[in-house]
C-alpha positions in Angstrom: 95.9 77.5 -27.6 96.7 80.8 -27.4 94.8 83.8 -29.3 97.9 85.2 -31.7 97.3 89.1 -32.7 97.4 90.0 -36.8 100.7 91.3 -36.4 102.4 87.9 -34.8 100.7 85.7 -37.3 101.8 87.8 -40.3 105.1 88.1 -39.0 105.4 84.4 -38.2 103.9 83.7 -41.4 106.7 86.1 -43.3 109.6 84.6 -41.2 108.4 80.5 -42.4 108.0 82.2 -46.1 111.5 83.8 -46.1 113.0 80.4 -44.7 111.2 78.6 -47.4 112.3 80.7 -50.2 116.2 80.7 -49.3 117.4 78.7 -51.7 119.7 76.1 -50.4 123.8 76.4 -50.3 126.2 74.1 -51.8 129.2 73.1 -50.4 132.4 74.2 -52.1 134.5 71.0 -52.8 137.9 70.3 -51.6 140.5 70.8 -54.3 144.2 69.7 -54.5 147.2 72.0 -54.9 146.5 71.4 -58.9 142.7 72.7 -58.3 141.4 68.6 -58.7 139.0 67.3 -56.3 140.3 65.7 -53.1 138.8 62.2 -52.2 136.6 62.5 -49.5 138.1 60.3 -47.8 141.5 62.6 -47.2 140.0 64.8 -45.2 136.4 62.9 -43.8 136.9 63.7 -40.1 139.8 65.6 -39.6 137.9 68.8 -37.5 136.9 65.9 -34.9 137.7 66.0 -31.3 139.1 62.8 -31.0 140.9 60.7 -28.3 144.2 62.1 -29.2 143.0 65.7 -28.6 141.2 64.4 -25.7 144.9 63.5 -23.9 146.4 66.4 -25.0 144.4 68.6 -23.7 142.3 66.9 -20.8 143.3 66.8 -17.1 145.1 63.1 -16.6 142.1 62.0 -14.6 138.8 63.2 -16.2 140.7 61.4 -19.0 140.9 57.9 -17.3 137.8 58.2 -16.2 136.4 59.3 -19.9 138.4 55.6 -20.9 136.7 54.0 -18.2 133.1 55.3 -19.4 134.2 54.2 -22.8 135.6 51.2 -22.4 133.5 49.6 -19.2 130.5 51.7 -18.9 131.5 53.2 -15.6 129.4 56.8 -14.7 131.3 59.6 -15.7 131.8 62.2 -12.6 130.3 65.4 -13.3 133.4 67.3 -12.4 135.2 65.1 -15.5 132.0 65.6 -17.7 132.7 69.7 -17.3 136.1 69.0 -18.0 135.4 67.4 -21.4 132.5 69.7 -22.1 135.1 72.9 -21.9 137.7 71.1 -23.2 135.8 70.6 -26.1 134.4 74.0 -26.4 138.1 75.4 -26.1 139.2 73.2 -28.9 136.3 74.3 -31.4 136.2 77.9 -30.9 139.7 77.7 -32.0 138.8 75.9 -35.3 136.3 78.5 -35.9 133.0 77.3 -34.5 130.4 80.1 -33.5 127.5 77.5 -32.8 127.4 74.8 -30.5 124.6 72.3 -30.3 124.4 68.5 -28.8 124.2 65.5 -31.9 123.8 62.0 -31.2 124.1 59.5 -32.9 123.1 55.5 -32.2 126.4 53.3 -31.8 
């Protein structure tokens, strides 16, 4: 293991502390047009890319071959896999995402 100088250790240690210390944020809820609470469910997925999106804004075939994958485990070609991938990072950078990271989940 490497030998950490004073300095990195105290400023590691002061970077865990700060993290530690920030207290968490809440969520603002939804609200109607009358300031209520909107059921979850109204808007629960509604800022996902979703198969609809996918055919509007995919080329014709990195999109039947996305169905294929989906639907009859076929390989997806790389070339369609970039396709999605900027597809997809188009589509989110115009909702308002600054961050990207990968999340999966089992099925």
């Amino acid at each position: 293991m490497p030998n950490l100088d004073l300095e990195s250790k105290s400023s590691r240690f002061a970077t865990l502390t700060a993290v530690a210390e920030t207290p968490p944020k809440r969520a603002k809820k939804m609200l109607t047009a009358d300031g209520n609470p909107r059921p979850i469910s109204e808007y629960f997925g509604e800022l996902t890319f979703g198969l609809g999106h996918m055919r509007e804004k995919l080329p014709r075939e990195a999109y039947q071959n996305l169905i294929r994958t989906l639907e009859q485990g076929k390989k997806l070609p790389k070339e369609s896999a970039d396709a999605i991938a900027a597809a997809i990072k188009e589509w989110s950078v115009t909702m308002g995402a600054t961050h990207f990271c990968h999340w999966f989940q089992p099925m």
